[in-house]
N, C-alpha and C positions, 0 to 999 in steps of 0.2 A: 296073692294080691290083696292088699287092705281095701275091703269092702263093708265095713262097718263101723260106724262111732259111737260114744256114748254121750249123754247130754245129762250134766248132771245139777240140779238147784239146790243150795245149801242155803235152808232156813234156819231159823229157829229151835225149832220142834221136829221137824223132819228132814232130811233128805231126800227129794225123788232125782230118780235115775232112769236115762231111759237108753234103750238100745235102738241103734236106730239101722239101718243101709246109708250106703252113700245118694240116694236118690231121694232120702226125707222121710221115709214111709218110717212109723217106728215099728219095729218088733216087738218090744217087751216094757214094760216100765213097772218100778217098785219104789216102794222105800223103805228109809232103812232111820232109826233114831237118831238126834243131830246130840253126840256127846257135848254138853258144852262146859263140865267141870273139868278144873284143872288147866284152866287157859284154854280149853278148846282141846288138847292136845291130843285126843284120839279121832279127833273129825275127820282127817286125811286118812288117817291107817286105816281106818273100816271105810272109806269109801274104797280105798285100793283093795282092801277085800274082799268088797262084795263085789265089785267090777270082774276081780279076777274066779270070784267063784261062780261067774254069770257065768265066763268065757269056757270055764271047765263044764257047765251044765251044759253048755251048747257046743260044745265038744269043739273051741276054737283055738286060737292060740294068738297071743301078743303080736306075731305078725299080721294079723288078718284086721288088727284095727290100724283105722288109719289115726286117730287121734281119743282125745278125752277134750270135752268144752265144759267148762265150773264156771256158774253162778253164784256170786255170793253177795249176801247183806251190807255191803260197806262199799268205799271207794276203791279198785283197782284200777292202775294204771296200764297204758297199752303193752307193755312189757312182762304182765302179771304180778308184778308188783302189788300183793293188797297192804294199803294205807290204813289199815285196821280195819274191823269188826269185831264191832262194843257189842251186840246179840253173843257171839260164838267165842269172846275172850281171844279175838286173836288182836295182837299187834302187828307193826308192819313186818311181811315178811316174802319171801319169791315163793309164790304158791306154783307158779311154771315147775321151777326146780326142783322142789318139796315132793309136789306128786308125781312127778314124772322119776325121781328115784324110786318112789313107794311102787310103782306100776314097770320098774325093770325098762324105762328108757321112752316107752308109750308117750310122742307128743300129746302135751296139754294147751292149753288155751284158755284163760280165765278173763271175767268180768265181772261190774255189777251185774245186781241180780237184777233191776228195772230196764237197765240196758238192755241185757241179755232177755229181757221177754221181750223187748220191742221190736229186738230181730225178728225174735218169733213169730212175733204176729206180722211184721214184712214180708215173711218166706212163707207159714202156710196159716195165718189168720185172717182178721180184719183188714192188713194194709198190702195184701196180696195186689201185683200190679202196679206197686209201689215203689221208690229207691231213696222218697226222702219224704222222712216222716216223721210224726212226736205220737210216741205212745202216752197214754195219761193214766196213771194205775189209784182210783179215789178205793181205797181201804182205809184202815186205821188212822193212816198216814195219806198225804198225796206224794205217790213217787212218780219217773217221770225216764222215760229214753230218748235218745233222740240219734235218730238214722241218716247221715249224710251222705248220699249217691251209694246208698247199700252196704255203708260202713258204719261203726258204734260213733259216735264221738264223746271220747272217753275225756278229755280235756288234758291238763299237765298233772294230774294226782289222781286222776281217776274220776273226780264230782262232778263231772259234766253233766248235765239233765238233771238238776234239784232243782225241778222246777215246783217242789211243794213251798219250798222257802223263798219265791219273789215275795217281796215286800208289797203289799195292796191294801194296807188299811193302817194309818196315819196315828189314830185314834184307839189304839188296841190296848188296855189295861194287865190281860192274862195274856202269860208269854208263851207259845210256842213252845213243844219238843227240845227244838235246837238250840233255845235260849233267847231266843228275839221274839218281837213283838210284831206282829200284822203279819204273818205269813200266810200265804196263798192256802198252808194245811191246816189254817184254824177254821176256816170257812169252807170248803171243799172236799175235803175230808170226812166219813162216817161221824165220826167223830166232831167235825165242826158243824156238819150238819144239824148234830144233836144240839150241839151248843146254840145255835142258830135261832135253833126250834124253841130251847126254851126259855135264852133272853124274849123272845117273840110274847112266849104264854104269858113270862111275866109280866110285860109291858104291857099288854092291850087285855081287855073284858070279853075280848071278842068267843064267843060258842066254838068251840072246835073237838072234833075227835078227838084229838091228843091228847085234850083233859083228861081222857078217861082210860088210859092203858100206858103201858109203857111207850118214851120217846125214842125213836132210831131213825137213820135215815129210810130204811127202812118203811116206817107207817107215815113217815111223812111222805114219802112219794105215793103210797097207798090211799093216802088224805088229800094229796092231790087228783090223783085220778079218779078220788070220789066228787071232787070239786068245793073243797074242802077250805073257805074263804084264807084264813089262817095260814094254812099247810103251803097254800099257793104263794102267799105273802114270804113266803121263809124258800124257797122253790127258787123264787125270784133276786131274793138277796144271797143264795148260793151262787144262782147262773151269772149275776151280777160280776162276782168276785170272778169267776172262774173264767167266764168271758175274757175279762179284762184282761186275765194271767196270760190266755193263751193269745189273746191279742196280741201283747210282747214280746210272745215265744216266735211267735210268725213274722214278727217284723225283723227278727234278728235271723232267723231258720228258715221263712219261706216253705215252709213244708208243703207238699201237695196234700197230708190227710194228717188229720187227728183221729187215735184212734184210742176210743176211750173204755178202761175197763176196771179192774178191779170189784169187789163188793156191793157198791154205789151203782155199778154200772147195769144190774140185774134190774134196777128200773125200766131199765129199756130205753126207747127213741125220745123217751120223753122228756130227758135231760137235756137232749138237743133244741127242745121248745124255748128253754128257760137260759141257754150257754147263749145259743146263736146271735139273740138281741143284743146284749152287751158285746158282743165279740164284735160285729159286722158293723157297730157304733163305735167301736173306739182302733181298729184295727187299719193300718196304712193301706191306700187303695191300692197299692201294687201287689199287698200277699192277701186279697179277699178271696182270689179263685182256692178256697181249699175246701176238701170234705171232711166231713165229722162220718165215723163207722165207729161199731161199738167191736171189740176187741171179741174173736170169737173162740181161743184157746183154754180159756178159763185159767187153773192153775198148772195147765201143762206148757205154757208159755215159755217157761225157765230152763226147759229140760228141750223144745224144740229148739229154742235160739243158742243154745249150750251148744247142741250136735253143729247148728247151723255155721260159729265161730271154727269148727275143723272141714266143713266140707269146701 
């Protein structure tokens, strides 16, 4: 009997892989280096190997898994069709079919990677007791999932949940990642946080911590909770944007929880101060009943919602 899955995230830099049971609990998790020269072309082959060299350490065999769940960086569609991924040099191709030859027949299951953690955090994180929800991932990037009555929605190409790239700022001079201008990831983002921070310094005279060390979102939430005049000003013009975004997201999704994580989210409850005012001001009275929870899987997200896609 297949009583076991893997759950596996395919970043950049790494791979993590986890072993799981069919009941959630993980067993094992590793990683393994994400080859990305060459088109990517060894990325599959060594995940099939180390899967298969887990199953030999733990003395199992291809029957006893019930499936493989792949996370990855780019758009895939419900089919597992991925629509590229520009990080790992792949183009479009059936990563269903792909891996499940490399693994001798082993159903697969693939998705995004932000999809694929928002399950996660549905099944045993932050949005636990949940079956319709928007995860909010503020890293580098704003990525974004979204869970409809306990399923991904993937969209028709797989880009469902890019919700770093709604448009909320009119007035935006430097473009975006994705090539446009005013995206929800210039201002919400690590990264647009910084930016945030120090259009801020340089417009105003005003005294601040920040003058004096490096800027990150980081020390700007740490400048906030020092009470930090400045810090709180740029706090506000984040929660602002972000607000607003997820205002949007709710009037289309209706979610019962936002559950927010990523890099950003290591502030703590405190984000919630600065999101909730603009959200609960611009959001349809019909989808107000929702909660904010901060995402509590960290970067094992990828590799729960992976298993979660085969159980």
């Amino acid at each position: 009997m297949a009583n076991y899955v893997f759950g596996v995230d395919v970043g950049g830099t790494t791979v993590k892989l986890g072993l799981f049971d069919t009941n959630g609990e993980v067993l094992d998790k590793w990683e393994i280096p994400t080859r990305t020269e060459n088109g990517g072309c060894n990325i599959l082959p060594d995940i099939a190997a180390s899967i298969k060299s887990k199953l030999t350490e733990r003395n199992l065999t291809k029957e006893d898994v019930a499936g493989v769940g792949v996370g990855v960086p780019g758009p895939v569609d419900g089919n597992g069709i991925v629509h590229k991924a520009v990080n790992l040099g792949w183009n479009r191709f059936d990563l269903k079919e792909e891996l499940t030859k490399l693994l001798d027949g082993v159903r697969v299951e693939g998705g995004n990677d932000a999809n694929v953690a928002a399950l996660g955090e549905m099944w045993k994180g932050g949005g636990q007791g949940h079956k319709n929800l928007v995860a909010v991932t503020l890293g580098t990037g704003v990525g974004g999932g979204i869970i409809i009555n306990g399923e991904i929605m993937t969209g028709a190409a797989g880009a469902g949940g890019e919700i770093g790239h709604i448009h909320v700022e009119d007035h935006e001079t430097e473009k975006c990642g994705c090539g446009n201008l005013g995206c929800l990831e210039e201002y919400a983002s690590a990264t647009g946080i910084t930016r945030l921070a120090n259009r801020a310094l340089q417009a105003s005279d005003k005294e601040s911590v920040l003058r004096n060390g490096e800027v990150s979102a980081k020390t700007v939430f740490d400048a906030v909770k020092a009470g930090d005049e400045l810090a709180i000003e740029v706090a506000e013009k984040f929660g602002e944007y972000l607000g607003k975004g997820l205002a949007v997201i709710a009037g289309i999704i209706n979610p019962e929880i936002f559950v927010i994580g990523g890099g950003v989210s290591k502030a703590g409850e405190v984000l919630f101060d600065y999101i909730k005012p603009s959200f609960y001001e611009t959001v349809f009275h019909g989808c107000k009943d929702v909660e904010f929870a901060l995402a509590t899987l960290g970067n094992d997200a990828g590799i729960y919602g992976a298993a979660k896609m085969v159980i």
